[in-house]
N, C-alpha and C positions, 0 to 999 in steps of 0.2 A: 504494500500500500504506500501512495505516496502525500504528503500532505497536502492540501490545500488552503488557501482563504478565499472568502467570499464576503462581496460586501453591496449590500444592497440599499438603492437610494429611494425615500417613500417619499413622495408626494401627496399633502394631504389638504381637500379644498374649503370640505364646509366647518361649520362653527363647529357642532356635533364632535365631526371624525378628529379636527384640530385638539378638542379637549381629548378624547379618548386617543389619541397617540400620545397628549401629552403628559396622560396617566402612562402608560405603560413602558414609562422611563424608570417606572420602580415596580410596579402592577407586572409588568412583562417578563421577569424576573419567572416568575410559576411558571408559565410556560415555557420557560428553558432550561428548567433542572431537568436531568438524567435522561437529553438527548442524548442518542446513538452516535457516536465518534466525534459529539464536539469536544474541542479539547479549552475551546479558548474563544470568548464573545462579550461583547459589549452593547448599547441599547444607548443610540445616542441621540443626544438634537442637535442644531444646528445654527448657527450663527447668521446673520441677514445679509453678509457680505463676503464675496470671497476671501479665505484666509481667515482668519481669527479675528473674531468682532465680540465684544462684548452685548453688542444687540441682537438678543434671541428671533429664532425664525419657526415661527409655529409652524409652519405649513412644511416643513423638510426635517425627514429623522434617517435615520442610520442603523440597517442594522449588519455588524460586522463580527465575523466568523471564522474559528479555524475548526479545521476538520481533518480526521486521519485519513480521510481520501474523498474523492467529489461523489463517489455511490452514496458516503454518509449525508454529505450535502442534497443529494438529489432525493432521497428520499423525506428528509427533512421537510426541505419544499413543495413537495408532491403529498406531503403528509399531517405534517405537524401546524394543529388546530391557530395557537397562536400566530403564526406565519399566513396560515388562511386567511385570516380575520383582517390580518395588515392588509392584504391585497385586495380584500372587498371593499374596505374603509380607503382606499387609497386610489387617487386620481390617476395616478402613472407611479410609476416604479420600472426601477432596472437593477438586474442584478450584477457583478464583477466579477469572474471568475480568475483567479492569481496563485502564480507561483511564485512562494520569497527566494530573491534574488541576494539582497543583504539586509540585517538591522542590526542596530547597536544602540543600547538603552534598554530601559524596563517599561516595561507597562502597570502596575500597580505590584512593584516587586518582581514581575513574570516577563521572559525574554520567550513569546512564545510560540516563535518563527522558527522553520528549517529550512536550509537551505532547497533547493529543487531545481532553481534556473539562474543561469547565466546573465546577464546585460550584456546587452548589442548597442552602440549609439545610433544605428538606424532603425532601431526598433521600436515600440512603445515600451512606456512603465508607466507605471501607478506608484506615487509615493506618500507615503504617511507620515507626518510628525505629529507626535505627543506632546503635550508639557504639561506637568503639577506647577501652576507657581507659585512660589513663596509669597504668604499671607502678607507680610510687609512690603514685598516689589510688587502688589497690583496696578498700585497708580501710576509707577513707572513702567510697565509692562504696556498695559493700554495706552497710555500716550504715547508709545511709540509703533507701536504694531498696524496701527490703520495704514499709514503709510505703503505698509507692502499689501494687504489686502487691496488697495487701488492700483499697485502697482503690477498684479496679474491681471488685472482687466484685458481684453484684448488682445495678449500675449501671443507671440507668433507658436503655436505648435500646441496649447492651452486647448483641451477636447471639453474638460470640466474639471473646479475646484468649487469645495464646500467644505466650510470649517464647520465642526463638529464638538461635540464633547458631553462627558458626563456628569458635570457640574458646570452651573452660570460661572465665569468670572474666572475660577481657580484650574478645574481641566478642561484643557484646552486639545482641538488637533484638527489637522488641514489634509482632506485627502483629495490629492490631485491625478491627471489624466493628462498627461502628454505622446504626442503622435510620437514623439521618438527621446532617447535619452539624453541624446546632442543637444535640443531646443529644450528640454528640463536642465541641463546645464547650463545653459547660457543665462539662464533667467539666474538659477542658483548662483553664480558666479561673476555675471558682468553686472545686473542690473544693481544703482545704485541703492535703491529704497534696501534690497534685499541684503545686501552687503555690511548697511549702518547696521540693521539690526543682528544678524548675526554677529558681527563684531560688538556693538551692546549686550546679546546674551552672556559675551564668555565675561565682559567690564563688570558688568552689571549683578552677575550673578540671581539670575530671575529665579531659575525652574530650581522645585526640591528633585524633580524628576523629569528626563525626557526620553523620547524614542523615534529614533531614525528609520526607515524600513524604507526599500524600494522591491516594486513587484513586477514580473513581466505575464500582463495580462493575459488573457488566451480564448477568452468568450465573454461577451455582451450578450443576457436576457431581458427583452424587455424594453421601452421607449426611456426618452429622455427631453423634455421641451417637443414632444409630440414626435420624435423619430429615433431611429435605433443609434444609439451611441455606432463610432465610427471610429476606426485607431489607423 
């Protein structure tokens, strides 16, 4: 067996379905104890702007998955009541299907990626950052963060990003969709908004915790802004 993640994005339209997703940020919870081959999941919402925003976004939730092989996932989906419920209640959704390429970092204590694929610079990835920040660097965290959230807008090679998390304010995490790894580098590496704040996190000492991951995709289910995501 080989492992996977999957990561699915909900859209959600009326008042109703709004509130009842955004109960099931701790409600949701039952229905994911003593699934078959998860190994590792989270239940998240979503932020209003690409990257890390402090203003929540009712209508976008996250739910992100690992699994000891995609049969476990496919069964899941095809099966599991809670998962059903998302899909009825939910305007569109897509799901992500990935193999970890690298991470480094924790995720609440847990590193809970293996390896499976390679990175190509002509290829796509998906990548994911984490962060716990420290209760005393929020105000300097947020005053500087908007910055790079406007600074993916429009990005040449940018398929989709939404910042996410399992707490308002304190966890934080941006998961992105680039058509290839060369244009995720260049955004990483040249753009300046992106470059301050990196060099800010290591000054500044933000996050009590964070986590790096890149993934090389391999299947889109599902719509996205009314059509099938595209790599």
């Amino acid at each position: 067996m080989s492992q996977i993640t999957t990561s699915t994005f909900f859209k959600v339209a009326t008042f109703s379905n709004k509130w009842w997703a955004f109960t099931q940020m701790q409600l949701g919870h039952l229905g994911m104890k003593q699934v078959a081959g998860l190994t590792f999941y989270k239940i998240l919402g979503s932020g209003a702007k690409n990257g890390f925003s402090a203003i929540p976004n009712f209508g976008t939730y996250v739910l992100f998955c690992v699994w000891e092989s995609e049969a476990f996932a496919t069964a899941f989906f095809e099966e599991n009541t809670f998962f059903k419920n998302y899909q009825k209640r939910s305007s569109e959704h897509v799901t992500a299907y990935l193999n970890s390429a690298e991470a480094h970092g924790f995720w609440n204590g847990t590193q809970p990626f293996q390896k499976t694929a390679t990175l190509a610079k002509d290829k796509p990835v998906v990548v994911l950052t984490r962060a716990r920040i420290r209760f005393r660097k929020l105000w300097s965290f947020w005053s500087k963060v908007s910055t790079v959230s406007q600074s993916l807008e429009g990005y040449d090679g940018l398929v989709l990003s939404i910042g996410v998390g399992e707490w308002p304010l304190i966890q934080q995490a941006t998961i992105s969709i680039w058509k290839t790894q060369a244009e995720m580098m260049d955004y990483a590496y040249k753009n300046p908004r992106h470059k301050e704040v990196v060099l800010l996190t290591r000054k500044l000492n933000w996050y009590q915790e964070e986590l790096f991951a890149r993934f090389v995709p391999y299947k889109f289910v599902g719509t996205w802004d009314g059509k099938p995501v595209e790599v």
